[in-house]
C-alpha positions in Angstrom: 7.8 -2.6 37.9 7.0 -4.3 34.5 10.5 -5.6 33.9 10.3 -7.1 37.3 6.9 -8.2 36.7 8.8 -10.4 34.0 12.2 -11.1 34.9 12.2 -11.2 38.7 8.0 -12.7 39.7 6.8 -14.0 35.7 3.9 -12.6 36.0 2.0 -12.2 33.1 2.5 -8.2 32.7 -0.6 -7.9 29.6 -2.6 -8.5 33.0 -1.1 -6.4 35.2 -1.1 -3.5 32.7 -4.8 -4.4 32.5 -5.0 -4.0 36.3 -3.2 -0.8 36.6 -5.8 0.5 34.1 -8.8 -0.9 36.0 -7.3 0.6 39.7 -6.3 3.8 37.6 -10.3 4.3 36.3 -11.7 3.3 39.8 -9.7 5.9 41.6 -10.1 8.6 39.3 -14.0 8.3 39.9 -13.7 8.7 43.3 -15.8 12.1 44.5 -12.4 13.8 46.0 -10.5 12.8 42.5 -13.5 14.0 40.5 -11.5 13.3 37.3 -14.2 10.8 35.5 -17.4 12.5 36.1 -19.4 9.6 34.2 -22.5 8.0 35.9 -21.3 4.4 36.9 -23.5 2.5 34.6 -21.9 4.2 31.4 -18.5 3.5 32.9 -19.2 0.0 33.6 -19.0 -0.2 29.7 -15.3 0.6 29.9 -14.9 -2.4 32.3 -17.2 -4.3 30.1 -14.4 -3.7 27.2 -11.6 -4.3 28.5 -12.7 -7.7 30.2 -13.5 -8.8 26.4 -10.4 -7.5 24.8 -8.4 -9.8 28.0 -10.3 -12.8 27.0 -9.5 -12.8 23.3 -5.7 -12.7 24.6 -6.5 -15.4 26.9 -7.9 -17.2 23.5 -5.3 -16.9 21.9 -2.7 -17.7 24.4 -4.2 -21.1 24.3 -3.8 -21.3 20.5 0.4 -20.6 21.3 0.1 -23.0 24.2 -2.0 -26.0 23.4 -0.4 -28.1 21.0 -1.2 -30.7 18.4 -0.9 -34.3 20.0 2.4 -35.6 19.5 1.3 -39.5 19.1 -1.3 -38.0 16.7 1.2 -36.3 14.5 3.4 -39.2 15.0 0.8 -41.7 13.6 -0.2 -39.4 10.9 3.4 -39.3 9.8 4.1 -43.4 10.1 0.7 -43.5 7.9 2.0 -41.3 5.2 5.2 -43.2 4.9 2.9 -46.6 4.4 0.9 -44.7 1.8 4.0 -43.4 0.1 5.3 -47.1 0.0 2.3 -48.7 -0.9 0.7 -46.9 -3.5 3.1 -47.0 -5.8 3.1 -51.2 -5.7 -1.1 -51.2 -6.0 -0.7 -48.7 -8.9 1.5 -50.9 -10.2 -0.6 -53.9 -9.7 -4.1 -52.5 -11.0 -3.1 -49.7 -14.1 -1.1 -51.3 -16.8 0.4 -48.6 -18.3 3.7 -47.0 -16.6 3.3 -43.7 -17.4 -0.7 -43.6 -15.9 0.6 -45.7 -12.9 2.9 -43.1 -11.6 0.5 -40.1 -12.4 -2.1 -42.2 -10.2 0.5 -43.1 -7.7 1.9 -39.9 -7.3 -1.2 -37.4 -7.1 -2.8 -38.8 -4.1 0.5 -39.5 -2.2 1.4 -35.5 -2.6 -1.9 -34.3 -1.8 -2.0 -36.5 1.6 1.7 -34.6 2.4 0.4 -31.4 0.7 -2.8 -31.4 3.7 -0.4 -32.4 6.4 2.7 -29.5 5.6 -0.7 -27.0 5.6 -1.6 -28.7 8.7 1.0 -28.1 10.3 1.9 -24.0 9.0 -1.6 -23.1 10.5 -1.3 -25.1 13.8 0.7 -21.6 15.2 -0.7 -18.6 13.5 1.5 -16.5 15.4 4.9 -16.0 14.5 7.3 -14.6 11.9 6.4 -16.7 8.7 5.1 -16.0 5.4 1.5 -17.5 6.5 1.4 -15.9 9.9 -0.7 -13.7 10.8 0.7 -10.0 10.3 0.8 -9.4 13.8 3.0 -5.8 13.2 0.5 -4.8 11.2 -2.6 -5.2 13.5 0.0 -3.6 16.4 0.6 -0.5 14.3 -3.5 -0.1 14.0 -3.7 -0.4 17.5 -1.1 2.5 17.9 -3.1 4.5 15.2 -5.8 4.0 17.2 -4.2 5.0 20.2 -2.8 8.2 18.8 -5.9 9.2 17.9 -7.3 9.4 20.9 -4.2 11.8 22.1 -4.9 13.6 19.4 -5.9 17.5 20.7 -9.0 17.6 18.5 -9.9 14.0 19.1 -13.0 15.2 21.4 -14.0 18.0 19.4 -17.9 18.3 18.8 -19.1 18.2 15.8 -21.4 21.5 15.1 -23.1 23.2 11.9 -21.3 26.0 9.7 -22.7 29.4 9.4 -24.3 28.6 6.2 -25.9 25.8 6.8 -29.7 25.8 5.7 -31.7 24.1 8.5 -35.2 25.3 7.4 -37.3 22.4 6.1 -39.2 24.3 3.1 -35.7 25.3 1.6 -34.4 22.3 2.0 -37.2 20.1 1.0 -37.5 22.6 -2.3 -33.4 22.1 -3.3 -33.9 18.9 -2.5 -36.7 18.8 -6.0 -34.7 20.7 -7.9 -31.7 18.7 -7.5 -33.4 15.5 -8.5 -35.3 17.5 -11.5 -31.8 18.4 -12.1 -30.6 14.7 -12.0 -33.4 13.5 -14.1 -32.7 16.0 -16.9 -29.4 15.2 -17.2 -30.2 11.0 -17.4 -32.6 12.2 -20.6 -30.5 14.3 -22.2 -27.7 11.4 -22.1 -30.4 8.9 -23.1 -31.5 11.1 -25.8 -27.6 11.6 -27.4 -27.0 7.8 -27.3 -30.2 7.3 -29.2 -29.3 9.8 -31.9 -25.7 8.8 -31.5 -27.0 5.4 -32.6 -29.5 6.5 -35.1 -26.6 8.4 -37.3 -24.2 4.7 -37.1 -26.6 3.2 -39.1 
């Protein structure tokens, strides 16, 4: 069904998936199903989530598919090519020396190129380049993630061992003696440096 979704209809398969998972929650809470006994408010939360994870695709699908103006990039281009051309002659014209007069000339006219050419390798943040996002990467979290929740002790609860002191006066008391403990030690380091010190000189 998704490789029809694609090929034969073009629908946009990140929301049907998102569908089948919605229809697949609802019917599984039905009384007969009985599969997600979970009050409805609590469950709503599920919704809640994936509604928000569907409209941070949506943003950036509109990233991918807005695009920078093209007369705008078009001007910006012409206007670069002036201010190549033209610094060079006022440069020429206002500094004296040759040697400042291109240093002058040529710092401002690569820095203007310099903003556009980074202007440009962040319009599209997705992709395969060397200052794309690492979009594998943040796939192969997700997975991770995923995984974990298939994991067979994934929904183990977390319990005390058998020697486990829960009474408050022996607690409270090694809790004293660990910081007399701490305390001791700080002096007796404080006192060693000192003599340490005392014997250099």
């Amino acid at each position: 069904y998704l490789r029809d979704c694609k090929k034969t209809y073009c629908f946009n398969r990140v929301e049907v998936i998102l569908h089948l998972i919605q229809t697949l929650i609802t019917r599984n809470q039905e009384a007969e199903v009985g599969v997600l006994k979970i009050p409805a408010p609590i469950l709503s939360r599920v919704y809640q989530t994936l509604s928000r994870g569907f409209v941070n695709h949506l943003n950036a699908k509109k990233i991918v598919d807005t695009r920078f103006p093209f007369p705008y990039a078009q001007i910006i281009g012409m206007l670069l090519i002036i201010n190549s051309v033209l610094t060079p002659v006022m440069m020429a014209q206002l500094v004296p020396e040759p040697v400042w007069a291109a240093i002058f000339s040529f710092v401002p006219v690569f820095g203007a190129f310099s903003l556009n050419f980074i202007a440009i390798e962040l319009e599209n943040p997705f992709g395969n380049d060397p200052n794309d996002l690492p979009l594998v990467k943040f796939q192969q979290e997700m997975n991770n993630s995923l995984m974990m929740l298939l994991h067979g002790k994934s929904d183990l609860v977390a319990g005390l061992s058998h020697g486990c002191i829960t009474d408050f006066d022996r607690l409270a008391s090694a809790s004293l003696d660990s910081s007399d403990d701490l305390a001791r030690g700080y002096l007796d380091q404080a006192t060693a440096s000192i003599l340490s010190s005392n014997w250099q000189r």
